[in-house]
Residue, then its C-alpha position, 0 to 999 in steps of 0.5 A: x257648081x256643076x250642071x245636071x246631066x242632060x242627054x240629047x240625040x242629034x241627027x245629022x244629015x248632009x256628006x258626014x259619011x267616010x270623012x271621019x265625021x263619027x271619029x270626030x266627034x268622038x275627039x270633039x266629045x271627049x274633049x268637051x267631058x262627054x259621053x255617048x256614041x257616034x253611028x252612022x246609018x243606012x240613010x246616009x245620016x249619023x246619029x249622035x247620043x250624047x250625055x252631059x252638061x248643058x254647056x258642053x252639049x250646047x257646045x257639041x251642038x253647035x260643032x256638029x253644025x260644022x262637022x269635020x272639014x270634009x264633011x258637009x252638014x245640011x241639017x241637024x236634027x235635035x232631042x231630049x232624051x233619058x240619061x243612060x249613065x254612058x261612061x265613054x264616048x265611042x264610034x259605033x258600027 
């Protein structure tokens, strides 16, 4: 049985600029079977768009609370959003 798709957008706030936080991700999505993109902004923060099942989402989710080793994540932001049918996971600029 598979899950429906779902797609979230995640915010995150804290030191996840220039310690490989969106490269990350990108490993840790693809690795979960999802899709969607990882941006930094001009706030400092990172936005991830993700697309999948619920438990591999949930999974990201929980991940994006930790962050890669140098990154220090003080919050995260979540919500539902409409599927855009993503093929890949990708860094964006």
């Amino acid at each position: 049985m598979t899950s429906v798709s779902q797609h979230r957008i995640l915010h995150i706030h804290g030191r996840v600029q220039g310690v490989f936080y969106r490269q990350s991700t990108r490993t840790e999505a693809q690795r979960l079977g999802l899709t969607g993109y990882a941006r930094n902004n001009s706030d400092g923060t990172v936005t991830i768009e993700a697309e999948g099942p619920t438990e591999a989402l949930d999974r990201l989710e929980a991940w994006c609370y930790k962050g890669p080793v140098a990154a220090r994540v003080d919050k995260v932001e979540v919500e539902p959003g409409e599927v855009q049918g993503y093929q890949t996971f990708e860094v964006r600029h």
